[in-house]
N, C-alpha and C positions, 0 to 999 in steps of 0.2 A: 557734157557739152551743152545740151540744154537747159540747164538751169543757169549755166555761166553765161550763155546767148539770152535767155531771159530777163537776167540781170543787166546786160549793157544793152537791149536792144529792144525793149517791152513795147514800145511804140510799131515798130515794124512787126512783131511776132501778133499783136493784135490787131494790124490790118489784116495782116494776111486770113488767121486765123484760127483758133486755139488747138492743143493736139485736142483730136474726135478721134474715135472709130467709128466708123459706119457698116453697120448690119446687112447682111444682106441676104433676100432669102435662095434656098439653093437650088428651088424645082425653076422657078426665072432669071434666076441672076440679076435681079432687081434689088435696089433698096427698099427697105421695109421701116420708112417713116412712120411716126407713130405706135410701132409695135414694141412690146415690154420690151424686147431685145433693145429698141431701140430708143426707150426710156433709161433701162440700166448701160447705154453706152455713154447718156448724158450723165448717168452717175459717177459713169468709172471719168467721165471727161471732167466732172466735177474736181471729184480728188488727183487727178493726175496735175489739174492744172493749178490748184492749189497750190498744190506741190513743191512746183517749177516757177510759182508765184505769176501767174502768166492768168487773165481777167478770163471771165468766161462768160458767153452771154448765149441761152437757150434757143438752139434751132428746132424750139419745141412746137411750132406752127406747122410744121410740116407733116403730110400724109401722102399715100398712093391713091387713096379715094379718089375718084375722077367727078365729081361733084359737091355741092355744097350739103352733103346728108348726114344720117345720123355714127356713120364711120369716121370721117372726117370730124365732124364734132367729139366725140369720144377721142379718138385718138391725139386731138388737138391739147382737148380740157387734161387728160391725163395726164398726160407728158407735160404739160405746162405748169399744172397743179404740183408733181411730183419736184420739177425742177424748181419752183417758189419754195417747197417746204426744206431743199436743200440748199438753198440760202440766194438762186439765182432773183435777180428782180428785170432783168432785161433779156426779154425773145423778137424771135425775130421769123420773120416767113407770114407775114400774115397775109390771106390772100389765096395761096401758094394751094393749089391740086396736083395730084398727079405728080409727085414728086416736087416737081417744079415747071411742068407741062403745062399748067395751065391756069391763068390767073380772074381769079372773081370778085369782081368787088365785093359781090354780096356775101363771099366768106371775109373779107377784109371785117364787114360790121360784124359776122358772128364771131371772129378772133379776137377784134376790139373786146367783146364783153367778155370771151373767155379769158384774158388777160385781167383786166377787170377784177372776173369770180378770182382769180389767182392769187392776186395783189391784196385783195381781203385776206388773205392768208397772212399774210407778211408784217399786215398793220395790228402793232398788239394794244392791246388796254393800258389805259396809262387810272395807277393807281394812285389816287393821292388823296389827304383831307377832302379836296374838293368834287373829286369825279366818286367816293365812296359817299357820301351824298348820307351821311351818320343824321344829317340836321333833319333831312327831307323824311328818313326814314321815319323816325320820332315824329313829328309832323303828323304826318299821315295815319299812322300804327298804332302811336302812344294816343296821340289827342284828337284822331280818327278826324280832321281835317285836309277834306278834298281826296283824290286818289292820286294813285303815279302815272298813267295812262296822260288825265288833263294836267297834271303840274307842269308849270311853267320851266320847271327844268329840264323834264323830258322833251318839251316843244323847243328847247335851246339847244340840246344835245344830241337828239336822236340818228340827227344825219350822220355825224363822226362815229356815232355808234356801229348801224349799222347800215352795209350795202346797197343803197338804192340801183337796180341794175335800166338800162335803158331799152334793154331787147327782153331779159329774163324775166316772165313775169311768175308773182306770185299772185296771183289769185286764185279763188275756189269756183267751182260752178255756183254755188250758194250765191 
């Protein structure tokens, strides 16, 4: 019945909203956002909805954390990261503590990036003549002209390369 209801009716079955399970733990009777359980129910929600051909987009922003800390961060990035590498590219909840209790901008900015780190996931190397860069190599290696660091190609491409983040820094104390 529902894969026959998802065939005539996929517009409505993705408002409402895709089959999930929802975890929940048993000493509170609470849901347990964020938690492996509740990363592998995005799994199993993954392939169920495959399935039934019915879209799925990750309620991976969400947590019981009642603040913007380093639980709510983990269990954010996890679950999100997990859900990118299974092929999702849209989540959702950002903001979102305490289940859905309570909302913070200032986790909105920390989801924004880990959404972000995620989406690096998803974006592959594109291999061709031009990005294997055979000329450059020679260049450089063979007739020991200039390095790779300041070449002109690296200062053209390095952003596609790789993730510039706006929150996540990489620096050293050095």
């Amino acid at each position: 019945m529902l894969k026959l209801l998802s065939q005539i009716v996929t517009f409505i079955v993705v408002s409402l909203d895709s089959i999930r399970a929802y975890p929940f733990d048993m000493k509170y009777g609470s849901f347990v956002y964020g938690s492996p359980e509740d990363v592998l129910a995005t799994l199993f929600q993954i392939q169920l909805n495959r399935y039934f051909k019915i879209p799925v987009i990750a309620k991976s922003l969400l947590t019981n954390s009642q603040l913007p800390d380093p639980q709510a961060a983990a269990e954010k990035a996890a679950h999100t990261i997990v859900a990118a590498l299974a092929g999702l590219d849209g989540f959702t909840n950002a903001g979102l503590l305490s289940v859905d209790d309570i909302y913070s901008a200032e986790q909105v900015v920390i989801d924004y990036e880990i959404v972000e780190y995620a989406r690096r996931f998803l974006k592959s190397f594109d291999f061709n003549e031009e990005t294997l860069t055979t000329d450059i190599i020679k260049e450089v290696v063979e007739e020991g002209r200039g390095d790779f660091l300041s070449h002109q190609s690296t200062l053209d491409n390095f952003r596609d390369a790789f993730w510039i983040p706006e929150l996540f820094e990489h620096y050293t104390l050095r």
